[in-house]
C-alpha positions as CSV (number, residue, x, y, z in Angstrom):
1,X,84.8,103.2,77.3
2,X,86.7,105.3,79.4
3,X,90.3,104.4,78.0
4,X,88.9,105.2,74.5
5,X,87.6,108.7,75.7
6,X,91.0,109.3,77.1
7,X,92.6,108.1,73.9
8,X,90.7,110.6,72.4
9,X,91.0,113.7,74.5
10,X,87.8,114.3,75.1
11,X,87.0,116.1,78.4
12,X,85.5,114.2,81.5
13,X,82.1,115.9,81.0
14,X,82.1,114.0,77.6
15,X,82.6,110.8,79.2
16,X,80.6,111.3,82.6
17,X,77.5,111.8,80.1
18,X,78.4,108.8,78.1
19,X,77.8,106.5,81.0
20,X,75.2,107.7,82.2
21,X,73.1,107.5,79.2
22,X,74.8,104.0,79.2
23,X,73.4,103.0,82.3
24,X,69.8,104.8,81.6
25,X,69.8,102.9,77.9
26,X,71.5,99.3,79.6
27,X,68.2,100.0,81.9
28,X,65.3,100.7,79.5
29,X,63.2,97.8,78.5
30,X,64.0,97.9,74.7
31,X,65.4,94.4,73.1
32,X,68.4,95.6,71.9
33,X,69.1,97.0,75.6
34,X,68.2,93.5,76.9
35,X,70.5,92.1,73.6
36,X,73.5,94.1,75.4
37,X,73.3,93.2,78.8
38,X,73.8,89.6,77.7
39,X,75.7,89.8,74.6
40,X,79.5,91.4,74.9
41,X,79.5,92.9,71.5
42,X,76.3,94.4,71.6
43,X,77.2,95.8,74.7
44,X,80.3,97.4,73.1
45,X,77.9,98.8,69.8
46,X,75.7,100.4,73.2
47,X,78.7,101.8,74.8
48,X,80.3,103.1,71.5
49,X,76.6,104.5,70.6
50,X,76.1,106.5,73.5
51,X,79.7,107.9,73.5
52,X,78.9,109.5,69.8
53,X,75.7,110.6,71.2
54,X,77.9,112.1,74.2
55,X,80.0,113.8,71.7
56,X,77.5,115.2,69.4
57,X,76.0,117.4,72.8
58,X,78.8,118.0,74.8
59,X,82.3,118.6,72.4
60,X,82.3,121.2,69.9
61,X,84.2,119.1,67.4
62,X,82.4,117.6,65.1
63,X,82.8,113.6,64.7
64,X,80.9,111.4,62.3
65,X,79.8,107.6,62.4
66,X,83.5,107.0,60.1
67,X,85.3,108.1,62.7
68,X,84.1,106.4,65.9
69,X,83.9,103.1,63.6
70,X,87.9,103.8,63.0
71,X,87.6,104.9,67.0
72,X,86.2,100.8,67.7
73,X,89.4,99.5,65.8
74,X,87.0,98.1,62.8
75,X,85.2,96.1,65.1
76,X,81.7,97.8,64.6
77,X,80.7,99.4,60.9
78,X,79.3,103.1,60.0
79,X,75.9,101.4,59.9
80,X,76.0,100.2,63.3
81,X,77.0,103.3,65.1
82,X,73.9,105.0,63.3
83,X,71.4,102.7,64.2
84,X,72.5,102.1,67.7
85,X,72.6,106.1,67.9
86,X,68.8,105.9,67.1
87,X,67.9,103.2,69.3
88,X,69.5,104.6,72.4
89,X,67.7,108.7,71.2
90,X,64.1,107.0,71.7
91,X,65.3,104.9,74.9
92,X,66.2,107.8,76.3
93,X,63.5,110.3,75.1
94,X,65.6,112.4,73.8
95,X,66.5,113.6,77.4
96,X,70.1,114.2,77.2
97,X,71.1,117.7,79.0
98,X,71.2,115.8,82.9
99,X,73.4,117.8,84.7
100,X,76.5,115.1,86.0
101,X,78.3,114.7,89.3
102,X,81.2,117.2,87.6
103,X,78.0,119.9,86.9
104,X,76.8,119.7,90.5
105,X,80.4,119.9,91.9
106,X,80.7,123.2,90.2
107,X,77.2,124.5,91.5
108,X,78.2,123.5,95.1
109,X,81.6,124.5,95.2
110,X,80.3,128.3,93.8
111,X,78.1,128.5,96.8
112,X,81.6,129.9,98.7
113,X,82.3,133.1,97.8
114,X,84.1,134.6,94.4
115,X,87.0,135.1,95.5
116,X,87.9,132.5,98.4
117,X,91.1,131.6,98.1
118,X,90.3,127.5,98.7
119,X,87.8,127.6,95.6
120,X,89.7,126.3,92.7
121,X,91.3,123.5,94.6
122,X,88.1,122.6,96.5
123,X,86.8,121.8,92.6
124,X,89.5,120.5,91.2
125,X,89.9,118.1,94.4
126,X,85.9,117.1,93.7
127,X,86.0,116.8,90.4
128,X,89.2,114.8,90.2
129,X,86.6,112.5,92.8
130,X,83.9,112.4,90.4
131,X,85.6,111.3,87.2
132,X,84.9,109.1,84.3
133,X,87.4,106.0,85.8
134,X,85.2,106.3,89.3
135,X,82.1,107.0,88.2
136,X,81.8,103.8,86.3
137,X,81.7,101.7,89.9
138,X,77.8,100.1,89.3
139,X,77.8,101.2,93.2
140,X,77.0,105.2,92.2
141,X,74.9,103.9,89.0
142,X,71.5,104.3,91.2
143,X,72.4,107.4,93.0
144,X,71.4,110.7,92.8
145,X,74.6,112.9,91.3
146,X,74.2,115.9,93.2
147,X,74.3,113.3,96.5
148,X,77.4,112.1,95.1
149,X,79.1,115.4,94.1
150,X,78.0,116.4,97.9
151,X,80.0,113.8,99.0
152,X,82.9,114.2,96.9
153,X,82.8,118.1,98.2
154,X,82.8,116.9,101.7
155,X,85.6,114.7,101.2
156,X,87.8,117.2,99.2
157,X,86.9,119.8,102.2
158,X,89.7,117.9,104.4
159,X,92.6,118.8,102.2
160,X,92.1,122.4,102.6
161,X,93.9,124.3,105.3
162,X,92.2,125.9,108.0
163,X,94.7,128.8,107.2
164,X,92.8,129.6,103.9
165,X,89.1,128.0,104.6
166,X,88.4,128.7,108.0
167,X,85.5,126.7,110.3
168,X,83.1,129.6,110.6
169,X,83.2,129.5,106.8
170,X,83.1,125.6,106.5
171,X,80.5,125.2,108.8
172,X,78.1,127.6,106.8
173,X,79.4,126.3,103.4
174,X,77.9,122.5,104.8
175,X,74.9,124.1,105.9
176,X,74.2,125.7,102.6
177,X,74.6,123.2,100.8
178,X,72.7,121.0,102.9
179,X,70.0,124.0,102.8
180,X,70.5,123.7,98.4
181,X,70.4,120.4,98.1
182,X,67.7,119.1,100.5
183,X,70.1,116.5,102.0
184,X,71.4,115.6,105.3
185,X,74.9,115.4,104.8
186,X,75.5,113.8,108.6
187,X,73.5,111.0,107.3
188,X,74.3,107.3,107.4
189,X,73.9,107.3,103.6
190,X,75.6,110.0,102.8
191,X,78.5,109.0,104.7
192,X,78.5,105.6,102.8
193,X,78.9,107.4,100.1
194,X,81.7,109.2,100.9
195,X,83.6,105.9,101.8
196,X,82.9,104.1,99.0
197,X,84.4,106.8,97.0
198,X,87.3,107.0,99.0
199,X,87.5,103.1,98.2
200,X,87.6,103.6,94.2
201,X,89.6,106.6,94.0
202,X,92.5,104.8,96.3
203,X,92.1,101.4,94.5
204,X,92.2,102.9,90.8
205,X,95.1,105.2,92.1
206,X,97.1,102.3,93.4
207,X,96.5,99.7,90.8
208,X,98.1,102.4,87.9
209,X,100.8,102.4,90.2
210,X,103.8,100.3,88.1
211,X,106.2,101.0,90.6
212,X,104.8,98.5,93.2
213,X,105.8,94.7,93.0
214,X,103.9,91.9,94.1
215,X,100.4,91.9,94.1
216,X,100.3,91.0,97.7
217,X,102.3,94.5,98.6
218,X,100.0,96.2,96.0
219,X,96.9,94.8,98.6
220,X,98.7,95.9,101.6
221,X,99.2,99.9,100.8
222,X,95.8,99.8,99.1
223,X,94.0,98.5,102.3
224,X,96.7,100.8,104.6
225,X,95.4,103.7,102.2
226,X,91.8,102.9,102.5
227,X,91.7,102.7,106.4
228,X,93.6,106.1,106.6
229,X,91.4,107.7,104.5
230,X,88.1,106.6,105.8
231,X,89.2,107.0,109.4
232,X,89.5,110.6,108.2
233,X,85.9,110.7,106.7
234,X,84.6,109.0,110.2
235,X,86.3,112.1,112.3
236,X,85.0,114.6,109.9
237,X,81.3,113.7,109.8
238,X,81.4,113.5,113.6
């Protein structure tokens, strides 16, 4: 799903919501959600369903059944996107305006003040964190998004200099959004979190990586990469 949403420019919010009402429709007890956990193609009318659905709240172009059949190469009809569109509305309840991980990583980060210098690339950092290609690790698919924006904050906090974010103003940052959120954010859980997406974002990073030979060198800078990193969550939550 996520290659097609980036064939098609649409923006990450576009496809974050497109997942998740996905994963909320792959989990409902209707038969045709229990057809597409077990059947490949149904599962691929579900996910192209749910992406039109994802379109038609969050893009401001407009996009009919024609064009995601073209979008599916041919491989489903008009007549199925419209009634796997249906299906997935009354799975869902019509509840489509959930806020994503992208959503609460621009609440939290707008918790510093306007004009702090670190504030755009604290987001942009988060958010880069929180994308489509990550997000679609099963591992977040029970989580709570604002616990994993949180953690994708907390993480993004280490590449910004003391120089422009200092601790007085890090330290109170962490405590209000601990204070917004109702989370401890020294927690056990939320520093699993953290590592696991610290795991994805290094192991999609270095797999797109053409430059790298063998697959045996490919494993050796991703698990060097993945022990640096998480060594640096370790020392920051302590």
């Amino acid at each position: 799903m996520v290659s097609t949403i980036s064939s098609a420019r649409l923006s990450p919010d576009t496809a974050s919501a497109a997942i998740s009402y996905l994963d909320r429709y792959l989990s409902s007890s209707r038969p045709s959600a229990n057809r597409a956990r077990n059947d490949r193609r149904e599962y691929q009318r579900a996910a192209m369903g749910c992406l039109y659905v994802a379109i038609k709240v969050h893009e401001s172009v407009e996009v009919d059944a024609k064009a995601m059949s073209q979008l599916s190469r041919g491989m489903l009809k008009e007549d199925d996107i419209l009634g796997c569109e249906r299906e997935i509305l009354e799975a869902l309840r019509w509840n489509l305006n959930g806020p994503t991980a992208g959503h609460f990583v621009d609440r939290i980060v707008d918790l510093l003040p306007q004009n702090d210098k670190a504030k755009e690339q604290l987001r942009r950092d988060a958010r880069q964190q929180v994308s489509p290609s990550i997000m679609q690790d099963y591992s977040f698919v029970p989580l709570r998004r604002s616990t994993v924006a949180a953690a994708a904050v907390l993480n993004s906090l280490k590449g910004i200099p003391r120089s422009e974010l200092s601790l007085e103003k890090r330290l109170r940052f962490v405590a209000s959004m601990s204070s917004a959120l109702q989370v401890d954010l020294t927690s056990k859980f939320v520093m699993a979190v953290r590592r696991r997406l610290v795991e994805v974002s290094v192991s999609n990073s270095l797999c797109e990586m053409s430059s790298l030979g063998g697959s045996s060198a490919k494993s050796e800078v991703v698990d060097g990469e993945m022990q640096r990193r998480s060594s640096s969550v370790s020392l920051e939550c302590n």
